[in-house]
N, C-alpha and C positions, 0 to 999 in steps of 0.2 A: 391816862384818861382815854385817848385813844384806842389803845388795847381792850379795855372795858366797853365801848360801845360796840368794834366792830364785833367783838367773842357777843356780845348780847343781842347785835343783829344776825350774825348766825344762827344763834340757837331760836331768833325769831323765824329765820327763813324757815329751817331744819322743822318747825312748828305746824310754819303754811305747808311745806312738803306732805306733811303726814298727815293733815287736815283734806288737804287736797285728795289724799290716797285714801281717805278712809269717808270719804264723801264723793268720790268718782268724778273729781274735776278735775280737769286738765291745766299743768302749769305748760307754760312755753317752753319747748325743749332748747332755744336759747339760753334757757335758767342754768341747763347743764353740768357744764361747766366752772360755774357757779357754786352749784351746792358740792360737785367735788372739792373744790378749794375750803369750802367753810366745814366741809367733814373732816380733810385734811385738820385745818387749823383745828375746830373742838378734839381731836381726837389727840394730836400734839399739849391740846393744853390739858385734858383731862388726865394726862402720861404726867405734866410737871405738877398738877396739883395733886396726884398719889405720891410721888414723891416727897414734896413738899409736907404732905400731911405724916410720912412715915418718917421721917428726918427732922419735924419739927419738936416732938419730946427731947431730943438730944442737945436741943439751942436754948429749951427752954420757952418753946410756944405752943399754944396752944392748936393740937394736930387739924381740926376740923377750921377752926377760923383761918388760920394760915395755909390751909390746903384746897380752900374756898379764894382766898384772896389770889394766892400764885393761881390759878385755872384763867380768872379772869385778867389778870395782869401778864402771866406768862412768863417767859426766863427769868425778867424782873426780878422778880420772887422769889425763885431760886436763888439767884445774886445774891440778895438780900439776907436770904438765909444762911450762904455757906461764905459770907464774908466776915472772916476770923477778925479783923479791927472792929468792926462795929459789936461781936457776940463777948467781947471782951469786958467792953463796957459795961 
């Protein structure tokens, strides 16, 4: 649950960023730093939820839902995915 908010207040920030740029107003360059971590982070998650989506016809999931879910959850997801006891079932 956790993972879900902060991945969805990034892509909130990453929002205002671009609003900001494309309206000529100024963010606080304290933000910095900031949106490097939340780029960091969506760009790590958008990595596990293409994998996720590419891997997920082989478990038997559907690629788009399951590749939307691991983005916003993160390793999770993957986990989830390549754990041979649970795909047994």
């Amino acid at each position: 649950m956790i993972s879900i908010v902060l991945i969805s207040s990034a892509i909130g920030l990453e929002l205002w960023n671009i609003y900001a740029l494309l309206s000529s107003s100024n963010i606080p360059s304290y933000l910095n730093p900031i949106f490097w971590i939340e780029r960091f982070a969506i760009g790590i998650h958008l990595v596990e939820g293409v994998i996720a989506a590419f891997y997920a016809p082989s478990r038997k999931k559907m690629p788009i839902k399951y590749g939307t879910y691991t983005f916003f959850v993160g390793t999770v997801g993957l986990l989830e995915l390549f754990d041979l006891h649970k795909s047994e079932v």
